[in-house]
C-alpha positions as CSV (number, residue, x, y, z in Angstrom):
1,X,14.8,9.7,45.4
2,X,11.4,9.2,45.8
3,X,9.4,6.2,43.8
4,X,5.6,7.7,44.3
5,X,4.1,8.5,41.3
6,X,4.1,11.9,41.5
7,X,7.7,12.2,41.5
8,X,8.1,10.9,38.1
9,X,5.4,13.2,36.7
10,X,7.6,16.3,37.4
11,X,10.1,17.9,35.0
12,X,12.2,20.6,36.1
13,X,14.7,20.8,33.3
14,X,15.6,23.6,31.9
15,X,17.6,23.5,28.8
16,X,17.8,27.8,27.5
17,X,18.7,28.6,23.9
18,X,22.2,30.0,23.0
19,X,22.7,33.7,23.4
20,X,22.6,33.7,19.7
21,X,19.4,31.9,19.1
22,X,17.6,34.5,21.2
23,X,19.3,37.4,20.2
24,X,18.5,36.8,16.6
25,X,14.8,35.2,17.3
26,X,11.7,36.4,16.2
27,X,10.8,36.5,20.3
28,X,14.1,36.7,21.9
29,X,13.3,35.8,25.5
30,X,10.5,34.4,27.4
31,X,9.5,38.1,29.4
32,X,9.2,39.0,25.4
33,X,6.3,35.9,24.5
34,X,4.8,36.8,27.7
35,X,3.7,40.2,26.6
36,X,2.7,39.0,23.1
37,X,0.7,36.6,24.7
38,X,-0.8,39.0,27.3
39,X,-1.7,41.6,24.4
40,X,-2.8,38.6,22.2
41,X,-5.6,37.7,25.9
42,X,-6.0,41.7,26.5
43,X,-7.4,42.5,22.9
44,X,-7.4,39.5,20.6
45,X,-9.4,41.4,17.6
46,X,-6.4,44.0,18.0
47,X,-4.0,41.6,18.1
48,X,-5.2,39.3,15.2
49,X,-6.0,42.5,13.6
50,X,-2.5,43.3,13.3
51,X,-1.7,39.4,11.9
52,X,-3.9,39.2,9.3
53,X,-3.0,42.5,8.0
54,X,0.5,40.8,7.1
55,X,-1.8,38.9,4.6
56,X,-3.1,39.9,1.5
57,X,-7.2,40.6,1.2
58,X,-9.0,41.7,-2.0
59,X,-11.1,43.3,0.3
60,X,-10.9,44.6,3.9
61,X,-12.9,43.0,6.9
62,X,-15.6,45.1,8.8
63,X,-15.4,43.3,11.9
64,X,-12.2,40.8,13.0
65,X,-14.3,38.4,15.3
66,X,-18.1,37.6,15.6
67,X,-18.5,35.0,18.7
68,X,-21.5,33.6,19.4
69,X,-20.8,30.5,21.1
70,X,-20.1,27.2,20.5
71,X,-19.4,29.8,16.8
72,X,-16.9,32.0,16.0
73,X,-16.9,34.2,12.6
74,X,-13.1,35.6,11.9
75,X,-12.6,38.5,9.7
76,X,-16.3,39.2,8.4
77,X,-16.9,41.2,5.6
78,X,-13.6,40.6,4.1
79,X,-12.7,38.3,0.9
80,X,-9.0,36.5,0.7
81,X,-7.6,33.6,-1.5
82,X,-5.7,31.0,0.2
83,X,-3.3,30.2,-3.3
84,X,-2.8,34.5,-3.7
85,X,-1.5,34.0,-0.4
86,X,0.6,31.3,-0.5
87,X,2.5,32.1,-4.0
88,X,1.4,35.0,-6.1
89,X,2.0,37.8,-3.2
90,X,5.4,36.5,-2.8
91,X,6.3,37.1,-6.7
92,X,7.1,40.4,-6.6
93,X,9.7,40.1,-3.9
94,X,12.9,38.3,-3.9
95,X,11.0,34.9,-3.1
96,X,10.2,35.0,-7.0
97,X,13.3,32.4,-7.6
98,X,13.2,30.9,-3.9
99,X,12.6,27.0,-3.8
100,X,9.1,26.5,-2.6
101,X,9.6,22.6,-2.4
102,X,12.3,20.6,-1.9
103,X,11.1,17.3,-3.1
104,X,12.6,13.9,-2.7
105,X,10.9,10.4,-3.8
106,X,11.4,7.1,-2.1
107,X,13.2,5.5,-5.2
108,X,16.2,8.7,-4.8
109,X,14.1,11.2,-7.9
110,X,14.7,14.6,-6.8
111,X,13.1,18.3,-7.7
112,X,12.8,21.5,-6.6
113,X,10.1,24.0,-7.7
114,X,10.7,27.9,-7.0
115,X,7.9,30.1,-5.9
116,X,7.4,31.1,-9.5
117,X,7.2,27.4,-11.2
118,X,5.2,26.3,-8.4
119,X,2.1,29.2,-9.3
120,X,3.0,28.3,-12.6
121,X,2.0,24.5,-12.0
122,X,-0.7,25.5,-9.6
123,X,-2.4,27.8,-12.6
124,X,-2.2,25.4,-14.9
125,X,-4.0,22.6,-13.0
126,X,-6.4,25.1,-11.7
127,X,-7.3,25.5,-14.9
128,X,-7.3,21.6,-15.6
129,X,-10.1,21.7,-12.7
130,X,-12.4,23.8,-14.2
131,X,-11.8,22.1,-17.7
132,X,-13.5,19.4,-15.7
133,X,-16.1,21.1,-14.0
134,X,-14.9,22.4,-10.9
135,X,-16.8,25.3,-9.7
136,X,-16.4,27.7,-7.0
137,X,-17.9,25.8,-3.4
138,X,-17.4,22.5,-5.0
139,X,-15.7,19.3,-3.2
140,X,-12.7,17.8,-4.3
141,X,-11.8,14.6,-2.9
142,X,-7.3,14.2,-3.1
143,X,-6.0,10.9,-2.6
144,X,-2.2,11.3,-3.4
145,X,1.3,10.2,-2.3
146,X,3.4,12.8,-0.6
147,X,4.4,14.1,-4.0
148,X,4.4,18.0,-4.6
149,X,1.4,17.4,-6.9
150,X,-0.2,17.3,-3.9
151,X,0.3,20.3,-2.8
152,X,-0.3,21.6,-6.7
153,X,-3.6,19.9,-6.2
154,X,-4.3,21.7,-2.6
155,X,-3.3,25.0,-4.1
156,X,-5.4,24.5,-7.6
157,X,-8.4,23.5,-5.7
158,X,-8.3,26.4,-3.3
159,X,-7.2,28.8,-5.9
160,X,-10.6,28.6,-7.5
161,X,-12.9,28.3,-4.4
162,X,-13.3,25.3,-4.7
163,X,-12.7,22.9,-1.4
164,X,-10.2,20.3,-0.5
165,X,-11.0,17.0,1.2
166,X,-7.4,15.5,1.5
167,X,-7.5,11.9,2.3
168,X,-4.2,9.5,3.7
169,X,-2.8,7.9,1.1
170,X,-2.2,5.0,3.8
171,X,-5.7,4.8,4.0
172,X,-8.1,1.8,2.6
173,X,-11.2,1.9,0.0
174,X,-13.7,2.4,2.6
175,X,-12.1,5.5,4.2
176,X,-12.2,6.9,0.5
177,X,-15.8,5.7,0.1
178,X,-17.1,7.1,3.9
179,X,-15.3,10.4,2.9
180,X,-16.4,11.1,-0.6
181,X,-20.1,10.3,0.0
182,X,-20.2,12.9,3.1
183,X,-18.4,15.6,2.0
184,X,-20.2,14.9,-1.6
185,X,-17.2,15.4,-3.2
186,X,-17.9,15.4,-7.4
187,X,-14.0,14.9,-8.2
188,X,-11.2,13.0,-7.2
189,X,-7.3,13.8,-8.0
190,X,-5.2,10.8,-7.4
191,X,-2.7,8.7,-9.1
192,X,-1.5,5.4,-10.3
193,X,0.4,4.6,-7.2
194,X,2.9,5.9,-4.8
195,X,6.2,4.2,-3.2
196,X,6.2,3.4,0.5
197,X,8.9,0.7,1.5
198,X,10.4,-0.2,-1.6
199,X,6.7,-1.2,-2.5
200,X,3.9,0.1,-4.9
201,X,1.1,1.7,-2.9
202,X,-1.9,0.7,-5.8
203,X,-3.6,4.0,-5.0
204,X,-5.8,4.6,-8.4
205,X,-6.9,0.4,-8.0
206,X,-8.3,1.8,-4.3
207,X,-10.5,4.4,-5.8
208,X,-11.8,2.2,-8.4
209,X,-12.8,-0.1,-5.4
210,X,-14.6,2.9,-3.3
211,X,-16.2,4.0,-6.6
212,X,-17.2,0.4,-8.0
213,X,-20.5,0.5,-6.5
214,X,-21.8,3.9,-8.5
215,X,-23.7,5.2,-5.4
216,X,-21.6,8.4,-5.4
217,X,-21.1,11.7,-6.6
218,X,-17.9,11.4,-8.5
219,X,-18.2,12.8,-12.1
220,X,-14.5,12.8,-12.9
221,X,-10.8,10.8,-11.5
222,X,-8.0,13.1,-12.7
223,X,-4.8,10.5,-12.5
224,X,-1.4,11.3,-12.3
225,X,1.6,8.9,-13.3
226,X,3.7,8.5,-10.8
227,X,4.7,4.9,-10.4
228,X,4.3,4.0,-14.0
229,X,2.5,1.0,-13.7
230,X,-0.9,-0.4,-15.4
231,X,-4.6,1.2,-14.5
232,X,-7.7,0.5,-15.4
233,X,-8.7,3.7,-17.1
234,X,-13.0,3.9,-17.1
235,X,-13.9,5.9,-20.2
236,X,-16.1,9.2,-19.6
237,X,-14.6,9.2,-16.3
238,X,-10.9,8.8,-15.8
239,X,-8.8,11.5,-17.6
240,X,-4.7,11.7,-17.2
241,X,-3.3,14.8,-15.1
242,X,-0.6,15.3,-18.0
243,X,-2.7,15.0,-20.9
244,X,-5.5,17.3,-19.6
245,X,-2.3,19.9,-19.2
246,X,-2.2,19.8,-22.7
247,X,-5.4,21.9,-23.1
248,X,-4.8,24.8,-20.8
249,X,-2.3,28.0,-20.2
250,X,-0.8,28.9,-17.0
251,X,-3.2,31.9,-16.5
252,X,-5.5,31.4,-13.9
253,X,-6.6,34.6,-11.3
254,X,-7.0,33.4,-8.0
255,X,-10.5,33.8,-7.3
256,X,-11.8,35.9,-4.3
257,X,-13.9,34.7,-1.5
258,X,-15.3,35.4,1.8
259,X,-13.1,35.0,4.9
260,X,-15.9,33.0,6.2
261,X,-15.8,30.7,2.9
262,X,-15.3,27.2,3.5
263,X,-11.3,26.4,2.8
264,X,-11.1,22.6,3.0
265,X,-12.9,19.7,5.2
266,X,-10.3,17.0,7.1
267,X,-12.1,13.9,8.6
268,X,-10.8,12.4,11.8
269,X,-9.1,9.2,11.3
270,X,-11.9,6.8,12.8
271,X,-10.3,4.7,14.9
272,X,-12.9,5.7,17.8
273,X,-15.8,5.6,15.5
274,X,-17.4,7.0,12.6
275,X,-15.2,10.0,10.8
276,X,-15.8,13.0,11.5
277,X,-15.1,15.7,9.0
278,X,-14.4,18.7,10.1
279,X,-14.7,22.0,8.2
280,X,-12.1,24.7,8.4
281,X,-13.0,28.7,6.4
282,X,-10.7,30.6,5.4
283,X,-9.6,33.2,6.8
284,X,-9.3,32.9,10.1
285,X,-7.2,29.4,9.0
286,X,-4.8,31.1,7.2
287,X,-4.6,33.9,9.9
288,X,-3.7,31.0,12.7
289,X,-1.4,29.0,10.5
290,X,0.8,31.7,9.1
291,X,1.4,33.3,12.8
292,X,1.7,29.8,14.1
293,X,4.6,28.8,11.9
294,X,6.4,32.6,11.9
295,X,6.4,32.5,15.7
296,X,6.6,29.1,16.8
297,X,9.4,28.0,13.8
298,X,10.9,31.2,14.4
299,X,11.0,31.0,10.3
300,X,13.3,33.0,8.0
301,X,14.6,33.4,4.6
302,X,17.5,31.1,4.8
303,X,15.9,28.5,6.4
304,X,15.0,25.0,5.0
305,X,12.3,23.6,6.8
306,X,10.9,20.3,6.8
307,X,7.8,18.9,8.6
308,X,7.6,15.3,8.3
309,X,4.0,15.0,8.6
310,X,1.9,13.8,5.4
311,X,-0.8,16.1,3.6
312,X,-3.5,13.5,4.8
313,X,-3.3,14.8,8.4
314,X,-3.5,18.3,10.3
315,X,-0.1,18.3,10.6
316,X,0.7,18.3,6.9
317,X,-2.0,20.5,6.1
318,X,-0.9,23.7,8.5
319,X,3.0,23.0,8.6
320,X,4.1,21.2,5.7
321,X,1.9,23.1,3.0
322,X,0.0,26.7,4.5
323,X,1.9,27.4,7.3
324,X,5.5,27.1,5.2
325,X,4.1,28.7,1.8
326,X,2.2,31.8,3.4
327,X,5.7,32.6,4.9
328,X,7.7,32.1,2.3
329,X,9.5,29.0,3.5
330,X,11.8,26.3,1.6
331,X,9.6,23.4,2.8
332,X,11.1,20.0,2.7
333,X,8.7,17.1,0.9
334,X,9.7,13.3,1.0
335,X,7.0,10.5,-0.2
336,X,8.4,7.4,1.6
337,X,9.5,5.6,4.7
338,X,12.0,7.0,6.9
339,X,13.8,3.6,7.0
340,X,13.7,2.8,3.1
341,X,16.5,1.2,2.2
342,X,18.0,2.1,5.2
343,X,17.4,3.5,8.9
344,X,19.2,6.8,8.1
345,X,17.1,8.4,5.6
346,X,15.7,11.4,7.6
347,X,19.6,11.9,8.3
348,X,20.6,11.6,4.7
349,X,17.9,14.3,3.7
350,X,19.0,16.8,6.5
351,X,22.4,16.6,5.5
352,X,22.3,16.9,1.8
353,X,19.8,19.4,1.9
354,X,21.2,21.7,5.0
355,X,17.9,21.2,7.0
356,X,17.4,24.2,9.5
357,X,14.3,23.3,10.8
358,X,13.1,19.4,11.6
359,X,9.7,18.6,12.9
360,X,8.5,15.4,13.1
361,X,6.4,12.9,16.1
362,X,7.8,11.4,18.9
363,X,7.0,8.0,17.6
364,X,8.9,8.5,14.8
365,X,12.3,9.2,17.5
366,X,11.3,6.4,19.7
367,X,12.0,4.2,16.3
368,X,14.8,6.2,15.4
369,X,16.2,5.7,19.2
370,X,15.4,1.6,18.8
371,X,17.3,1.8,15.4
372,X,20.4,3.0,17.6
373,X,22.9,6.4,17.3
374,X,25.0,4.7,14.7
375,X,22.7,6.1,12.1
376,X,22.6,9.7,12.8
377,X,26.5,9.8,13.5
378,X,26.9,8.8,10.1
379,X,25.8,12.3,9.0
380,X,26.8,15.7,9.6
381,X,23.4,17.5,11.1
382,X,25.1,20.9,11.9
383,X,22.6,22.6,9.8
384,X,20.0,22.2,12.3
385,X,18.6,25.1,14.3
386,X,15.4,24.5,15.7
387,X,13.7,21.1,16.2
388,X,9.8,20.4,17.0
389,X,8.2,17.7,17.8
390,X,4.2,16.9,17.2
391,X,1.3,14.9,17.8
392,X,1.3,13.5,21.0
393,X,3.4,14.3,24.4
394,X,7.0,13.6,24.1
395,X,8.7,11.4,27.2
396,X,11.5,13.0,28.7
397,X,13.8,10.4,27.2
398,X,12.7,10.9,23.3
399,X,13.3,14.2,24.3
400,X,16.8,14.3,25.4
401,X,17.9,11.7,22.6
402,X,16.4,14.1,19.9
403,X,18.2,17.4,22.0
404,X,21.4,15.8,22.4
405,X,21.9,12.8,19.2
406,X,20.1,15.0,16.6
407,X,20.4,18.4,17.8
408,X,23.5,18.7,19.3
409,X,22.4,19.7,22.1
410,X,22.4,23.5,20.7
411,X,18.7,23.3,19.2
412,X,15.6,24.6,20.8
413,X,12.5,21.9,20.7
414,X,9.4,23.4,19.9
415,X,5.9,21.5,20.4
């Protein structure tokens, strides 16, 4: 065997899906994504055409693609609504009474919204949002453990054109500070604290810190309880999520806007420098993230899907939360660690939930490989049928530990 370099840099495995994994696959065979990708390079507008039409528009486009570079316009001339898309087109099918979200805390709470209660909860704090101001164009700044009020948040803010600036709950005072002030964000939807580790995350004490110096342009801090524990609550600003409920009904239209309309703005972390926000519209986002997840997931109506990624990154924001919804997927939410109390948490949840679908980094199953096979043998993962991983390139290793230990060596790995 040779030692150079080169030799190690080349992969020739080949690891095919089951006859039955193809045969009942969205794209059953490679010859079959080859053509859909051909006809996809041949006549994109034609071809995006025909995805976007899957979604609902208040009002037809005129033109699917305008590209004058470094810009490109998707879709122009028509209007859309993220939140329509996501939950009220689905209510008058059989995904009415379908769990949305699958939502498990740190500390072992549990709930599941269906499609229904979830536009019913997303209505009702749309409507909280415009009790407070929120206005079509406006920046919202959301600051939240992986909790599905996040998502209701996502959904509300969207719902009324307003835009989302979603920020790592993992992140410090400053990163809230740096990311309000640019994106001029004039409310902030967070709450008391989350759990991560067994430990309180002090997440409403954090945006009292990025706000303590006044120079912003926050007008409002909409809090919800989530960890119980004692806040400083600054009267004229700070309002409770549940007690503002109290004032509103569950009917809220979703309001139409242009495809081109600005959907939410996601800042790079800033580890090389300062953040950069940048700015996704609407339509042609929703377009690439419902397609995305239908083909790549091979997604359908039994499956339980979970993407591990939080709200705060890219990840979270086309997989966990559009990509799953717009389809019509069970989407799988947990809030903490994936070794809190023990190392076989992310086991625990596929097995009592009957994951179908895992997705999650390849740091995360380097840890999971140092944490040894013990602790996914101690679970039954047949429910799996598709695993992805995301984020960074996956080593050959991590990749045949996750095939073989998680998957059984029967699941197809997306990237």
């Amino acid at each position: 065997m040779s030692n150079n370099i080169e030799s190690h840099l080349v992969e020739n495995r080949v690891f095919p899906p089951s006859e039955e994994f193809s045969r009942n696959a969205r794209i059953k065979s490679f010859e079959e994504y080859k053509a859909k990708w051909e006809a996809s390079i041949k006549d994109p507008q034609a071809f995006w055409a025909a995805e976007a039409s899957e979604l609902h528009w208040f009002k037809p486009w005129n033109q699917v693609l305008k590209w004058e570079e470094p810009h490109a316009q998707w879709f122009i001339g028509g209007e859309i609504n993220a939140s329509y898309n996501c939950l009220d087109r689905h209510l008058s099918t059989d995904r009415r009474n379908k769990a949305a979200i699958i939502f498990e805390g740190e500390p072992g709470d549990k709930r599941t919204l269906t499609y229904h209660q979830l536009h019913r909860e997303v209505c009702r704090f749309a409507n909280v949002l415009k009790r407070n101001g929120v206005k079509k164009g406006d920046r919202v700044l959301i600051y939240m453990p992986m909790i599905p009020e996040a998502i209701i948040a996502m959904q509300a803010v969207v719902r009324i054109g307003a835009i989302h600036t979603v920020v790592f709950g993992g992140f410090s005072s400053d990163s809230i500070r740096d990311r309000l002030n640019d994106a001029g964000a004039t409310v902030v939807i967070t709450a008391d604290g989350g759990y991560r580790r067994g430990a309180i995350v002090p997440l409403k004490k954090n945006v009292d810190e990025a706000l303590k110096d006044g120079n912003h342009s926050c007008k409002r801090v909409i809090v919800f309880r989530r960890a119980n524990i004692d806040i400083h609550i600054e009267e004229g600003r700070d309002v409770w999520w549940h007690r503002e409920l109290e004032y509103v009904n569950a009917d809220c239209p979703a309001e139409p806007v242009d495809s081109e309309h600005p959907l939410f703005i996601l800042y790079t972390s800033g580890s090389t420098g300062k953040p950069k926000g940048i700015l996704h519209t609407t339509g042609g986002y929703l377009t690439g993230a419902y397609t995305t997840t239908k083909y790549i997931f091979d997604i359908r109506e039994s499956d339980v899907y979970w993407c591990t990624a939080d709200v705060g990154w890219i990840t979270g924001h086309t997989y966990a939360t559009y990509g799953a919804l717009l389809n019509g997927a069970t989407t799988v939410i947990y809030e903490g660690a994936p070794n809190w109390p023990e190392n076989d948490r992310f086991w625990k949840i596929v097995e009592e939930y009957g994951v179908t679908i895992l997705y999650t980094a390849p740091t995360a199953i380097r840890a999971f490989i140092k944490w040894g096979d013990e602790w996914p043998k101690k679970h039954d993962l047949s429910s799996l049928r598709l695993l992805g991983t995301v984020g960074e390139p996956i080593n050959p290793e991590a990749w045949m530990w996750f095939y073989n230990v998680i998957g059984g060596g029967r699941c197809p790995i997306v990237d």
